[in-house]
C-alpha positions in Angstrom: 65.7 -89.4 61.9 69.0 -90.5 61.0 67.7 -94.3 60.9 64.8 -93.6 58.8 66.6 -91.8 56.1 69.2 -94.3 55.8 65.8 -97.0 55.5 64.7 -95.2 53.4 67.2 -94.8 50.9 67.7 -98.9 51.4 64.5 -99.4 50.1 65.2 -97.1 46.9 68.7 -99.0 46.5 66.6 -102.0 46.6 63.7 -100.8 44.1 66.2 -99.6 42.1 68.5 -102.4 41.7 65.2 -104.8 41.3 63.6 -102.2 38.6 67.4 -102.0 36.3 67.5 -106.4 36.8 64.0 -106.2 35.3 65.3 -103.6 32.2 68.1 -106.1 31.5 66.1 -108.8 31.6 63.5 -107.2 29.4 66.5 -105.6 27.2 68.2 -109.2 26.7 65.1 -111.0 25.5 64.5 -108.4 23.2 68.5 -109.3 21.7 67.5 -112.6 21.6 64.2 -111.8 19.5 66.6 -109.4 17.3 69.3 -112.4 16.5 66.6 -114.7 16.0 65.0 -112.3 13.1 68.5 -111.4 11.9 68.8 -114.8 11.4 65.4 -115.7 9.6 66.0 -112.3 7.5 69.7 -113.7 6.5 68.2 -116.8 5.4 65.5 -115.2 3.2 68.4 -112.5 1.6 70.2 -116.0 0.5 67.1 -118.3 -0.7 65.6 -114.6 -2.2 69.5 -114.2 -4.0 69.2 -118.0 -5.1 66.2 -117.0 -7.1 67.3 -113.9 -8.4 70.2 -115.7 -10.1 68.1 -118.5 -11.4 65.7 -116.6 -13.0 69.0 -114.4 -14.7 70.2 -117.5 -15.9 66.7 -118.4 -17.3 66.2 -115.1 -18.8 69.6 -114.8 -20.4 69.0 -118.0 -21.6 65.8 -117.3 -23.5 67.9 -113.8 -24.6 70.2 -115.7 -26.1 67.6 -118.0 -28.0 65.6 -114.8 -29.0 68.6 -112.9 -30.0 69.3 -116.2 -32.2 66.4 -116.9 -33.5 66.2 -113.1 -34.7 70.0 -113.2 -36.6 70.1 -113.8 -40.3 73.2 -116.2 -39.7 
């Protein structure tokens, strides 16, 4: 009796260790996917920031040739 309980709770050790190295497994692709999109999103904020400030530049620009074109002086 003694012998089979103490097989028996090897096997569960054994699933049990094999089922949390397939979690981690599973759990450390999935921060590999995450850095990877942290990454692609990063570069998008910078090239989507770029553009922000170009088109401020072009706008104040064409402000500042309305606003002149509009002053008496």
């Amino acid at each position: 009796m003694f012998v089979l309980q103490v097989s028996e709770l090897r096997r569960d050790a054994e699933r049990s260790k094999k089922e949390y190295l397939e979690v981690k497994m599973l759990a450390e692709e999935e921060v590999i996917l995450l850095r990877q999109q942290l990454v692609a999103l990063r570069t998008a904020l910078r090239q989507s920031e770029k553009e922000c400030g170009e088109i401020r530049t072009q706008l104040d620009a064409e402000v500042h040739v309305h606003s002149n074109e509009l002053s008496p002086f």
